[in-house]
DSSP file (Angstrom, degrees, kcal/mol; ACC not computed):
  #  RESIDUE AA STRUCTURE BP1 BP2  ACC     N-H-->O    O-->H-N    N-H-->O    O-->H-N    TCO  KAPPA ALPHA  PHI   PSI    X-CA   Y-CA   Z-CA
    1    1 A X              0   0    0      0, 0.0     0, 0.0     0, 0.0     0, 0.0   0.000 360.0 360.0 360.0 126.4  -23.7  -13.0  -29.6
    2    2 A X        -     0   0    0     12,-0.0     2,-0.3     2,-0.0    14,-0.2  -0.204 360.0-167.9 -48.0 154.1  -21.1  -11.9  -32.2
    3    3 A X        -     0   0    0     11,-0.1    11,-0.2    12,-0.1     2,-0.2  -0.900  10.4-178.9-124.6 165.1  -17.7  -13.9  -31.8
    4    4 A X  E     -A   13   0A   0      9,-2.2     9,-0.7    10,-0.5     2,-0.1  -0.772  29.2-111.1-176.7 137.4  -14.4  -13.3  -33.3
    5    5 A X  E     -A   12   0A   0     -2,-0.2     7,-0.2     7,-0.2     2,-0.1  -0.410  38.6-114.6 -85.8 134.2  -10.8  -15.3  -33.1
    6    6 A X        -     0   0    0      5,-1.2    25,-0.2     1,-0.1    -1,-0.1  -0.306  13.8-131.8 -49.8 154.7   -8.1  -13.6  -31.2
    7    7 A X  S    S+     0   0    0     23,-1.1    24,-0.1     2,-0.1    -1,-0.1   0.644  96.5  35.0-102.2 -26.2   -5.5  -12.6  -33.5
    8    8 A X  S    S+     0   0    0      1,-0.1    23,-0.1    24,-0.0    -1,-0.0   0.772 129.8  24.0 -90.1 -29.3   -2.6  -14.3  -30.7
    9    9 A X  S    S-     0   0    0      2,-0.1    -1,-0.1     0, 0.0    -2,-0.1   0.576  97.7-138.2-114.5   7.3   -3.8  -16.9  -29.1
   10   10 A X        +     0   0    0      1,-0.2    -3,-0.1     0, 0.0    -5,-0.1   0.564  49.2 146.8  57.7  15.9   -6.4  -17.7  -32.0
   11   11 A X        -     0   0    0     -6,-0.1    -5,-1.2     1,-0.0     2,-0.3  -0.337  53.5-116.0 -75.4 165.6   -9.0  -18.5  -29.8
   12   12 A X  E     +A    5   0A   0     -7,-0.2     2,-0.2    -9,-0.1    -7,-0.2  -0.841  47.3 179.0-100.2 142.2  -13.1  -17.7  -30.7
   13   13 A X  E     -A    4   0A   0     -9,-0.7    -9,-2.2    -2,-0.3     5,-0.0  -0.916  39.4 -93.3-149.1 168.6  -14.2  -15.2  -28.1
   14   14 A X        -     0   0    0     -2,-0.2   -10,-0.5   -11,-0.2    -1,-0.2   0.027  45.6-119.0 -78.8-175.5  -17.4  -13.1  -27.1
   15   15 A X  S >  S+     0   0    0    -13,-0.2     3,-3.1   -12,-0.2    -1,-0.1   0.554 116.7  69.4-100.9 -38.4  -17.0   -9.6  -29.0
   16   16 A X  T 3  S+     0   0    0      1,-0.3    -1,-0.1   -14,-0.2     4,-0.1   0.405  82.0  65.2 -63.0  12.7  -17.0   -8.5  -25.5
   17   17 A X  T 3  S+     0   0    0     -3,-0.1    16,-3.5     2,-0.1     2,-0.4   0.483  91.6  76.4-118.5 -10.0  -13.7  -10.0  -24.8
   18   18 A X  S <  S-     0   0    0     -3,-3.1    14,-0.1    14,-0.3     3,-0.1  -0.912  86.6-105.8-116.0 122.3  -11.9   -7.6  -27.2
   19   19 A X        -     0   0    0     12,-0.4    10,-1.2    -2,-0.4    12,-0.1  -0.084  37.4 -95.4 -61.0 152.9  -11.1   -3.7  -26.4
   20   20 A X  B     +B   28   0B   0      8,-0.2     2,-0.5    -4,-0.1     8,-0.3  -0.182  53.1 166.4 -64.9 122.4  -12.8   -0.8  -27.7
   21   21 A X    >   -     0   0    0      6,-1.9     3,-1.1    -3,-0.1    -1,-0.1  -0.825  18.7-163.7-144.0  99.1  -10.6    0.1  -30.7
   22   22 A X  T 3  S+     0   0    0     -2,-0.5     5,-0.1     1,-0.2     6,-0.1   0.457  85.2  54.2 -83.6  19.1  -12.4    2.7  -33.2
   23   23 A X  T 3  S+     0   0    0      2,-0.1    -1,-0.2     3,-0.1     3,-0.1   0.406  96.3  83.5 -94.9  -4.5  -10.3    2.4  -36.2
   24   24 A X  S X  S-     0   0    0     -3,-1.1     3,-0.8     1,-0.1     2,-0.4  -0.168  96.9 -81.9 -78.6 168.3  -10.8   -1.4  -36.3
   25   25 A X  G >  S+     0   0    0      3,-0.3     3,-1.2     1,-0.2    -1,-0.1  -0.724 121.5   8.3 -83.8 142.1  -14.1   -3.6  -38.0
   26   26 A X  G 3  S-     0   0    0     -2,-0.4    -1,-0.2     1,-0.2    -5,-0.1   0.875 121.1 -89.1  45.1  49.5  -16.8   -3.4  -35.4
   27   27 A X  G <  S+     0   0    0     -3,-0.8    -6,-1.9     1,-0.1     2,-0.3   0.590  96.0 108.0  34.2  34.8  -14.9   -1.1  -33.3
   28   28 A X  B <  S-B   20   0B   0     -3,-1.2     2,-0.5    -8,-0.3    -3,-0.3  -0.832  70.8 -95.6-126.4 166.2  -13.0   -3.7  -31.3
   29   29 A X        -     0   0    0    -10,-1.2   -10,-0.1    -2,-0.3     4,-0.0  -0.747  19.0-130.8 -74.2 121.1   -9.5   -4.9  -31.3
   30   30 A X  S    S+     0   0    0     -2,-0.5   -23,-1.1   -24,-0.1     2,-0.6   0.619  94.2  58.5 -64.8 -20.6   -8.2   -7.7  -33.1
   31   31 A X  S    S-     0   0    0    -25,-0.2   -12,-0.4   -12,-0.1    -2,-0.2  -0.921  87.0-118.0-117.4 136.3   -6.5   -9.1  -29.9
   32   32 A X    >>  -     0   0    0     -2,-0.6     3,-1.1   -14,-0.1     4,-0.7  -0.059  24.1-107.4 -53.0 161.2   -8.4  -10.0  -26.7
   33   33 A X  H 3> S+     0   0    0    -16,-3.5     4,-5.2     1,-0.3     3,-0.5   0.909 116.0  51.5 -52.4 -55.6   -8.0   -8.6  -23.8
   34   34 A X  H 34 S+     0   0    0      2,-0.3     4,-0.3     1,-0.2    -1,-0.3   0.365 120.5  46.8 -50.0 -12.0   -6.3  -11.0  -21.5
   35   35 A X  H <> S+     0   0    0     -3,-1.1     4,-0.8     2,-0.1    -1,-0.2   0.301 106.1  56.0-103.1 -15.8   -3.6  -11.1  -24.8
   36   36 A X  H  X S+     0   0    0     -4,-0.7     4,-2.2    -3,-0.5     5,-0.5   0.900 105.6  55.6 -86.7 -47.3   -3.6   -7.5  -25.0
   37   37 A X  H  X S+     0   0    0     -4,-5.2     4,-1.1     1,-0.3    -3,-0.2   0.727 103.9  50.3 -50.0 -27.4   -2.5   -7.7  -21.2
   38   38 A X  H  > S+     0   0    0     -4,-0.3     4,-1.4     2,-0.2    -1,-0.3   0.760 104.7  54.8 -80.9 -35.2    0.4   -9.8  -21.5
   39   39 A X  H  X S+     0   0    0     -4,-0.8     4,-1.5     2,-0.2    -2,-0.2   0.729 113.1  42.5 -82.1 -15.5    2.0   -7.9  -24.2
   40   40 A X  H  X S+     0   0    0     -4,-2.2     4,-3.4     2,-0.2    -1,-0.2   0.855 117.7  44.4 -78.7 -42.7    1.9   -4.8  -22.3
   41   41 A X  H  X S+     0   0    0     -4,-1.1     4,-1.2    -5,-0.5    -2,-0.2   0.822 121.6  40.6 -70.0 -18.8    2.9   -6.4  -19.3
   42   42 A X  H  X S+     0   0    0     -4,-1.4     4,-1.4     2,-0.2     3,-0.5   0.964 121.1  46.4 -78.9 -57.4    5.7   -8.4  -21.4
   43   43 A X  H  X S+     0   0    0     -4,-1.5     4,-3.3     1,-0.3     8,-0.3   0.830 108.8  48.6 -83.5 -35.5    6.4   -5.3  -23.2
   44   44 A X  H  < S+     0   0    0     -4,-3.4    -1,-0.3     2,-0.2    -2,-0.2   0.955 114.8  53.3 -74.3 -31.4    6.5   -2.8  -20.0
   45   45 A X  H >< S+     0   0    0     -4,-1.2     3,-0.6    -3,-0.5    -2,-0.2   0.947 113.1  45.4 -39.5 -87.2    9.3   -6.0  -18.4
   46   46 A X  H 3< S+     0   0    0     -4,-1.4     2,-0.2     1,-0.3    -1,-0.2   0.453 127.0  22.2 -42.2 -31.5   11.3   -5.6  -21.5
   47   47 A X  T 3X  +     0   0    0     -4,-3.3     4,-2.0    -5,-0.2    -1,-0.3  -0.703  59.5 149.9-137.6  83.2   11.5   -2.0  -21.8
   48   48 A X  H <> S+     0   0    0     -3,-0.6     4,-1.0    -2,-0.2    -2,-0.1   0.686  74.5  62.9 -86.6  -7.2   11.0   -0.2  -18.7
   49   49 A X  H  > S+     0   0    0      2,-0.2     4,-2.6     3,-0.1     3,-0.4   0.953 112.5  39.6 -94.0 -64.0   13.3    2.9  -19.7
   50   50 A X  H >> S+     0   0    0      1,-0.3     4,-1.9     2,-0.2     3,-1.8   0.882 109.8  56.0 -26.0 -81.7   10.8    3.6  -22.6
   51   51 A X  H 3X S+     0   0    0     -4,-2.0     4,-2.1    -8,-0.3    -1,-0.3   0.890 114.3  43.7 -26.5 -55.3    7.7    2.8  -20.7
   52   52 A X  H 3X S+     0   0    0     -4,-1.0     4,-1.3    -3,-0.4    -1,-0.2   0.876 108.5  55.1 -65.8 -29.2    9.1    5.6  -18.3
   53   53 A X  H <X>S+     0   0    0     -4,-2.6     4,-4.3    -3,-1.8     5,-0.5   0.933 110.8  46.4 -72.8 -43.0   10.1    8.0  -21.0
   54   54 A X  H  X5S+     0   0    0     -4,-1.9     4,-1.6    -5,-0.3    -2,-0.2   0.961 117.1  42.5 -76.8 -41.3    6.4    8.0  -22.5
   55   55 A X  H  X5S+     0   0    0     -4,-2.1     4,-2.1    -5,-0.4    -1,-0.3   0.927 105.8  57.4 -58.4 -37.3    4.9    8.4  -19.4
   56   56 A X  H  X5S+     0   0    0     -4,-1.3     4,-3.7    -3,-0.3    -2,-0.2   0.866 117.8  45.1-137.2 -52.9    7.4   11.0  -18.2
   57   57 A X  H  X5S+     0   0    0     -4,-4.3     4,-2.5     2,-0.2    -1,-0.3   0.837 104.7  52.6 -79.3 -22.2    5.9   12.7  -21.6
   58   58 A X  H  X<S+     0   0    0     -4,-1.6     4,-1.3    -5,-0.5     5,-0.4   0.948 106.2  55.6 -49.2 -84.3    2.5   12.3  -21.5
   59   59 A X  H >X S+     0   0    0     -4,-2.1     4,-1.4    -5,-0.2     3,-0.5   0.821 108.8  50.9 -43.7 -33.3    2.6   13.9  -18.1
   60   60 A X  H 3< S+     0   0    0     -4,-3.7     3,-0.4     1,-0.2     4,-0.3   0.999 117.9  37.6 -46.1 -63.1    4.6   17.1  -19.8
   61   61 A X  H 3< S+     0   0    0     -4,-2.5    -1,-0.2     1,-0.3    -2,-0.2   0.232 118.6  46.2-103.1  23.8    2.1   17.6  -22.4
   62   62 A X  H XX S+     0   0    0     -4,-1.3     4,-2.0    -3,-0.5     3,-1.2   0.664  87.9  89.7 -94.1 -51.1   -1.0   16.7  -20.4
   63   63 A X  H >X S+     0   0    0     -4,-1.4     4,-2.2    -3,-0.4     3,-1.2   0.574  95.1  43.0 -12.6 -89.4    0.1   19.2  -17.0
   64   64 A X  H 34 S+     0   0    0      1,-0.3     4,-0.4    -4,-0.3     3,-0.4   0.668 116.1  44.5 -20.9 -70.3   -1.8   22.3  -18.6
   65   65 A X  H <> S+     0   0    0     -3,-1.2     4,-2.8     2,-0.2     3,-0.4   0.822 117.1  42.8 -53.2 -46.6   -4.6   20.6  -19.7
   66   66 A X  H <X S+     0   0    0     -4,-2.0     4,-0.8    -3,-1.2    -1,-0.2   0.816 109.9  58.8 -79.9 -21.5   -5.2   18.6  -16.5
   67   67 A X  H  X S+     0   0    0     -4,-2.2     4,-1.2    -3,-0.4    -1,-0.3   0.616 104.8  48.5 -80.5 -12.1   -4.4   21.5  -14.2
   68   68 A X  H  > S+     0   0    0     -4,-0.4     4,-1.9    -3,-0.4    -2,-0.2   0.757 111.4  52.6-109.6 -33.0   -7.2   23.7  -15.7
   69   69 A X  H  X S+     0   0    0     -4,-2.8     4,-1.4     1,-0.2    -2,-0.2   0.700 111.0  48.8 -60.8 -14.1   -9.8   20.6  -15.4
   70   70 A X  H  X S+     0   0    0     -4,-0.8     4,-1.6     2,-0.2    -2,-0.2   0.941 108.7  46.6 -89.5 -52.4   -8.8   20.5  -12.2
   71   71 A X  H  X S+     0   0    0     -4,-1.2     4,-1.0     2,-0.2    -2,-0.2   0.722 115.3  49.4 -36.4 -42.5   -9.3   24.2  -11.6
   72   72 A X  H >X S+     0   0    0     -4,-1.9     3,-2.4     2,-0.2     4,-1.9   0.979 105.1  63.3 -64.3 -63.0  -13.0   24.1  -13.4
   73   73 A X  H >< S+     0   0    0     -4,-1.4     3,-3.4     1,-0.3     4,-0.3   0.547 106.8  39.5 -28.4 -76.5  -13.7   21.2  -11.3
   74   74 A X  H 3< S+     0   0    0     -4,-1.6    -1,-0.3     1,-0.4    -2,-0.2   0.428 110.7  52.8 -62.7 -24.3  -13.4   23.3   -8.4
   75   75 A X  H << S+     0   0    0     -3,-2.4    -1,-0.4    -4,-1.0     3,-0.3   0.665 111.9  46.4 -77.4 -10.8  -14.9   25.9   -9.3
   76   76 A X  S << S+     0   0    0     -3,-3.4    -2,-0.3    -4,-1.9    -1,-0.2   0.219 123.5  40.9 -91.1   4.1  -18.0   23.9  -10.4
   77   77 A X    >>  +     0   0    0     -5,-0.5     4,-1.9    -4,-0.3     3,-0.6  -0.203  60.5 152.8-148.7  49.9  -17.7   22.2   -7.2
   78   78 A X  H 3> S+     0   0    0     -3,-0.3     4,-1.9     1,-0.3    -3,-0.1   0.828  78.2  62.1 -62.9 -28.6  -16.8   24.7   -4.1
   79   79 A X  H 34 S+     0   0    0      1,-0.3    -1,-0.3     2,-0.2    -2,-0.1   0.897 111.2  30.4 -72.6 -40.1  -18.5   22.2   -1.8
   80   80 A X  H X4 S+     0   0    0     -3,-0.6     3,-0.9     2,-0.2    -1,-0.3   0.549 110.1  65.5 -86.8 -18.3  -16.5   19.4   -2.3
   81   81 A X  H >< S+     0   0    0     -4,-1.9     3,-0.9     1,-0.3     4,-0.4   0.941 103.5  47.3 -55.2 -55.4  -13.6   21.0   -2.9
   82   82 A X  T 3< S+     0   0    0     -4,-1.9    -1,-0.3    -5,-0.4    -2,-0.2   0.413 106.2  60.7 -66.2  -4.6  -13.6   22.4    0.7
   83   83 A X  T <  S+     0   0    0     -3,-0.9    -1,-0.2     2,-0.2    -2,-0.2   0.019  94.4  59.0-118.5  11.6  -14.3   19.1    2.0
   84   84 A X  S <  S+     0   0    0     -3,-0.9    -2,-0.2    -4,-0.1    -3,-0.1   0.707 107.0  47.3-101.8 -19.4  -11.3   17.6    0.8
   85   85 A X  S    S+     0   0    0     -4,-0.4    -2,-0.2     2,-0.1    -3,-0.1   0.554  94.7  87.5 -91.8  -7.4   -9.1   20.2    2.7
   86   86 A X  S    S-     0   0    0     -4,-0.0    -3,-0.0     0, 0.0     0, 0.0  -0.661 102.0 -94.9 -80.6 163.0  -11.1   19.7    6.0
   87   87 A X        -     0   0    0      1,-0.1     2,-0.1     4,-0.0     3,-0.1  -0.154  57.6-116.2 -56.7 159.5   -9.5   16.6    8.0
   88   88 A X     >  -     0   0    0      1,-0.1     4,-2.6    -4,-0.1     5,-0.3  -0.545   6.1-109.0 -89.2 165.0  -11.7   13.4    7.0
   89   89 A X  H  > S+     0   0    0      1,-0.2     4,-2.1     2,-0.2     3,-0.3   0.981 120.0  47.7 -40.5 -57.8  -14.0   11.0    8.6
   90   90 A X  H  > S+     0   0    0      1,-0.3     4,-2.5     2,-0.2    -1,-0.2   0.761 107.5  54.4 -68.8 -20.1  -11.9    8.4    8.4
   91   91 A X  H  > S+     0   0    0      2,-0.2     4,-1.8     3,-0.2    -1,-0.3   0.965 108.0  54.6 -47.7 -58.4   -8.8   10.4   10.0
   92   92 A X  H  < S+     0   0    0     -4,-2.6    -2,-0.2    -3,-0.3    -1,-0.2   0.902 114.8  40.0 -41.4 -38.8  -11.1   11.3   13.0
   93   93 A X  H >X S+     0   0    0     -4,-2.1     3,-1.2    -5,-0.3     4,-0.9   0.903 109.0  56.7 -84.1 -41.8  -11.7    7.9   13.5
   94   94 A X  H 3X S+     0   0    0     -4,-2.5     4,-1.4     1,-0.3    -1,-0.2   0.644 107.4  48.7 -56.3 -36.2   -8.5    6.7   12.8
   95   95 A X  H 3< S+     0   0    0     -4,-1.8    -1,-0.3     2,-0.2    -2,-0.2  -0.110 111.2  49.5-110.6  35.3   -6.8    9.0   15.7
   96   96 A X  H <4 S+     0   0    0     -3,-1.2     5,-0.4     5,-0.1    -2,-0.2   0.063 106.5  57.8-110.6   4.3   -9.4    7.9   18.4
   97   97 A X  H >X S+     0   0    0     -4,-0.9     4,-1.0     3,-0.2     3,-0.9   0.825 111.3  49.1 -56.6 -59.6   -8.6    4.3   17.2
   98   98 A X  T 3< S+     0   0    0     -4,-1.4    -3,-0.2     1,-0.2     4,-0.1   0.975 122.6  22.5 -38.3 -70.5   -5.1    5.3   18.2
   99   99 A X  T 34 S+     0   0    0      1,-0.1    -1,-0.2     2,-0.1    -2,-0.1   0.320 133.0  38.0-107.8  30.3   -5.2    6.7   21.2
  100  100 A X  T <4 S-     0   0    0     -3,-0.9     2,-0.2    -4,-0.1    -3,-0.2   0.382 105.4-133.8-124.1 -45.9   -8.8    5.0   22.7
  101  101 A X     <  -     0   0    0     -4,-1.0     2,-0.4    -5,-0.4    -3,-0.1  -0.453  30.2 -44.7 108.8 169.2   -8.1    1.5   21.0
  102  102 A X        -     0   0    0     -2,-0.2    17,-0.1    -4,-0.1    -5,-0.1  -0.813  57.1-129.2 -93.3 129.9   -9.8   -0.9   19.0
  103  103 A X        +     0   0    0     -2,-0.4    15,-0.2     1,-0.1     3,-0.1   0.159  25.8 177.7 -72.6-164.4  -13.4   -1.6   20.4
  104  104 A X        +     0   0    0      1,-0.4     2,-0.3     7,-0.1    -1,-0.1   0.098  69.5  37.0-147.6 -24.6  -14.2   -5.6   21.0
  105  105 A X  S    S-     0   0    0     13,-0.0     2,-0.5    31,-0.0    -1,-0.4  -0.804  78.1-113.5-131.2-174.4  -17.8   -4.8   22.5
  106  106 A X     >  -     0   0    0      5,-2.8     4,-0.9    -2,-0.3    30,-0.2  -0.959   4.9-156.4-134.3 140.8  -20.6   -2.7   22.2
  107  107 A X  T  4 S+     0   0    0     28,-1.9    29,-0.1    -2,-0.5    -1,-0.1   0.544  91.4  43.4 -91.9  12.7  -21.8   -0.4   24.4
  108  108 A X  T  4 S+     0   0    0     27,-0.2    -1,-0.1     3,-0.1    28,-0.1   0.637 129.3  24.1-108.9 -35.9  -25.5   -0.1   23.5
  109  109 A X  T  4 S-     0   0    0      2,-0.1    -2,-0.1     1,-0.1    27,-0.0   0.902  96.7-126.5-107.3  -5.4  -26.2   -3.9   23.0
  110  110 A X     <  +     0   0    0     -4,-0.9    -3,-0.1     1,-0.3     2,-0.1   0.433  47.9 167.7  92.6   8.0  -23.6   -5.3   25.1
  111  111 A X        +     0   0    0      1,-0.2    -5,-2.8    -6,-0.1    -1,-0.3  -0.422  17.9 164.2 -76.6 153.5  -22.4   -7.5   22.4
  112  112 A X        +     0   0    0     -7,-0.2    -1,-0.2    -2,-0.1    -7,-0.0   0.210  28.0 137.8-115.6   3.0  -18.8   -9.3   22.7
  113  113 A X    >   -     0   0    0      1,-0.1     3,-1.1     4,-0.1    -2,-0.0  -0.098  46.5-147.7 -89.7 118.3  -19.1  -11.6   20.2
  114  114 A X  T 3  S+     0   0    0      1,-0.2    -1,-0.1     3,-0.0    -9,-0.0   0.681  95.6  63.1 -57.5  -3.3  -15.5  -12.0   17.9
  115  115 A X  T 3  S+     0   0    0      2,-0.1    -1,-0.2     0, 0.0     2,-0.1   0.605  91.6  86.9-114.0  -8.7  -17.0  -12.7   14.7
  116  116 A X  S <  S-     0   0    0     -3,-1.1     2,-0.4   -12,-0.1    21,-0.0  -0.268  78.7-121.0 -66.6 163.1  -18.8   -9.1   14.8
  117  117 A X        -     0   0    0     -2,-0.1    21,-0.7     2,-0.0     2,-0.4  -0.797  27.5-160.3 -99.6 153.2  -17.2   -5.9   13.5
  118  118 A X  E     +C  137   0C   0     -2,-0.4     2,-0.3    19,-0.2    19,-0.2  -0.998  13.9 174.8-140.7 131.9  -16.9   -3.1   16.4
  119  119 A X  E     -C  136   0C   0     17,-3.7    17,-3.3    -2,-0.4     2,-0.3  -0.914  33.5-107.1-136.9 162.7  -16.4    0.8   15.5
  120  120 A X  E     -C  135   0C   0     -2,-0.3     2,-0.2    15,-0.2    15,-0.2  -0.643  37.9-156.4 -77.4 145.1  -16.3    4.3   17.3
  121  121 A X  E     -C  134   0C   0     13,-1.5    13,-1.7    -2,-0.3     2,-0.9  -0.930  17.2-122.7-139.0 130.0  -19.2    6.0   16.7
  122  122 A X  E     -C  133   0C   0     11,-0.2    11,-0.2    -2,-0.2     5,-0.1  -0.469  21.6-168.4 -67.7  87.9  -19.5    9.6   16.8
  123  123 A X  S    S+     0   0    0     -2,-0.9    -1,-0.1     9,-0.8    10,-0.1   0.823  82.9  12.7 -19.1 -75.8  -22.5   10.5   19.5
  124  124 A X  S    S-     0   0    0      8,-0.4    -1,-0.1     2,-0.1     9,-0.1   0.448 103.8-101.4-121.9  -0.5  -23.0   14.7   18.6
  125  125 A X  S    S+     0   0    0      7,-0.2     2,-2.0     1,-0.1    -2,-0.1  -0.055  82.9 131.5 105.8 -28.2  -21.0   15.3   15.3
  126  126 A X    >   +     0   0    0      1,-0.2     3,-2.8     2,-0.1    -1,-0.1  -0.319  32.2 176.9 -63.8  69.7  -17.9   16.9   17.5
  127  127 A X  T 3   +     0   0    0     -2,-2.0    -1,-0.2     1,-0.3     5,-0.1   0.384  60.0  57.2 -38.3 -28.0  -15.4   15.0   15.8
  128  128 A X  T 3  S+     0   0    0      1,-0.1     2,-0.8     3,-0.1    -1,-0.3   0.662  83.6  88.2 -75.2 -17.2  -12.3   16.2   17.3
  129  129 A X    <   -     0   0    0     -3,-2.8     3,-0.5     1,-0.1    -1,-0.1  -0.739  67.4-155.4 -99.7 126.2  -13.2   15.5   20.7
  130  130 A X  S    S+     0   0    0     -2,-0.8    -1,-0.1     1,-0.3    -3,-0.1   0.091  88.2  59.7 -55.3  18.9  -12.1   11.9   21.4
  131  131 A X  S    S+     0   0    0      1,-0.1    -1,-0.3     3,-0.0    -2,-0.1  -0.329  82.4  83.9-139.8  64.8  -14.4   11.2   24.1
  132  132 A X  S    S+     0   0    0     -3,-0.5    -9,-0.8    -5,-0.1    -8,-0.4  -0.088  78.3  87.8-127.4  17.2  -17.5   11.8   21.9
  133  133 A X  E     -C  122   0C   0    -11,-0.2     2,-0.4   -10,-0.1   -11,-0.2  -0.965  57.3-166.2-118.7 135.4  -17.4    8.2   20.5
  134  134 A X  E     -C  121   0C   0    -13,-1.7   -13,-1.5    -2,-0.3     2,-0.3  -0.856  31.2 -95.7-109.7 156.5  -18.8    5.2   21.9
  135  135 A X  E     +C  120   0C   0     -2,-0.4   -28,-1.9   -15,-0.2     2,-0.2  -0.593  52.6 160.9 -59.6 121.1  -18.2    1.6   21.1
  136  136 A X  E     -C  119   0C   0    -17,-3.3   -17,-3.7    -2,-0.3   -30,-0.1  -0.983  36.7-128.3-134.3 175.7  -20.5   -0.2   18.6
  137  137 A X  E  >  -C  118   0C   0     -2,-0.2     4,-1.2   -19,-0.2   -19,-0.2  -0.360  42.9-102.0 -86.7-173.9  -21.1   -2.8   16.4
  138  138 A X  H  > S+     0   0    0    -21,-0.7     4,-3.4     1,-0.2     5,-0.3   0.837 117.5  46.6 -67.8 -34.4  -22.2   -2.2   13.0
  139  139 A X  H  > S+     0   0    0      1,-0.2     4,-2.0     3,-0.1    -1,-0.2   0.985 120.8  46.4 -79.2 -24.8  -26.0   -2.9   12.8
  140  140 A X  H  > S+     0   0    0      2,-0.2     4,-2.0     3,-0.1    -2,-0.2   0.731 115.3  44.1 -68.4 -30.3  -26.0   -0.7   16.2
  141  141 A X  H  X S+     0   0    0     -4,-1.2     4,-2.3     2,-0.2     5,-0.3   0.823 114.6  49.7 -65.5 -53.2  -23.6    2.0   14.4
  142  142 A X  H >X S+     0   0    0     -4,-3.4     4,-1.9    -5,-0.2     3,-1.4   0.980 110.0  54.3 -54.9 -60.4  -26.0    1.7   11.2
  143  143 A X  H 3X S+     0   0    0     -4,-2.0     4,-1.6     1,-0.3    -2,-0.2   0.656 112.5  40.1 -41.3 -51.0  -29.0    2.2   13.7
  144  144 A X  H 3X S+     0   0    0     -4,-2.0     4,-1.5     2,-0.2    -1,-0.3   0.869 116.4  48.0 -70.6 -28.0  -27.6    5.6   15.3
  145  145 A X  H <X S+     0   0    0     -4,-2.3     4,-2.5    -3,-1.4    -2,-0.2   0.942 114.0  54.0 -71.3 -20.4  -26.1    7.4   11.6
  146  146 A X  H  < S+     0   0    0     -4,-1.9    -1,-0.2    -5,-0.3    -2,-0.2   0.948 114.2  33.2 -72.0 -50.3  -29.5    6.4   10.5
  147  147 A X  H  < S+     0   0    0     -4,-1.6    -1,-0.2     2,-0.1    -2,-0.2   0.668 118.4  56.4 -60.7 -19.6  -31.5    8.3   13.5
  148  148 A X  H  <        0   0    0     -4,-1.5    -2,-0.2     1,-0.2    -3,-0.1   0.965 360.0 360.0 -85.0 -53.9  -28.7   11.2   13.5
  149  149 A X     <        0   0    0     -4,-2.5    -1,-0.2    -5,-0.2    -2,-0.1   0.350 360.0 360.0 -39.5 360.0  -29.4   11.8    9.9
């Protein structure tokens, strides 16, 4: 494996230890990573109004650009697109956690045990109605998406 001394802390390091930089020799960065991290994080302390300003311009002269990948996406993607405006699992689940509780057993193997995990799980695929979930644990939970599927 190539090696090569950091340029800050001097140290010999894997090639792999240094970030991709294609104007450099061997298309790496002359400072490692873990050195490259502290001087951004020193650099973003020291000058946070700068750091803001260069972000603050990136986002102007990216908008356009990023707004029309976004647009392709979706048109290369109708399916998912639409399934990001319908509510989500984990909302459904989340609001019959709310107003059902969180289970502690399960009602198909009858385990109580604390050191298991216990979820609603959704019986017939009607997800809005909060009394279509029963208590189970996870290998019992896996067992029904696995038959429902």
């Amino acid at each position: 494996m190539i090696e090569r001394k950091c340029s800050k802390c001097k140290i010999p390091k894997p090639i792999n230890q240094f970030g991709m930089d294609k104007y450099r020799k061997y298309g790496r960065s002359y400072v490692c990573k873990p050195c490259a991290y502290k001087n951004l994080k020193s650099y973003k302390e020291k000058y946070p109004e700068k750091r803001q300003e260069t972000m603050r311009s990136w986002y102007q002269r990216t908008i356009s650009a990023r707004r029309e990948a976004h647009r392709l996406w979706i048109k290369n993607n109708p399916r998912e697109a639409l399934s990001k405006l319908i509510p989500g699992y984990s909302s459904f689940h989340r609001r019959v956690r709310e107003q059902r509780g969180i289970p502690s057993e399960c009602d198909i193997c009858g385990s109580n045990d604390l050191r298991k995990a216990y979820d609603w799980a959704n019986l017939t695929g009607q997800y809005d109605d909060i009394y279509d979930y029963k208590r189970m644990c996870r290998s019992c939970h896996q067992k029904h998406d696995r038959r429902a599927a």
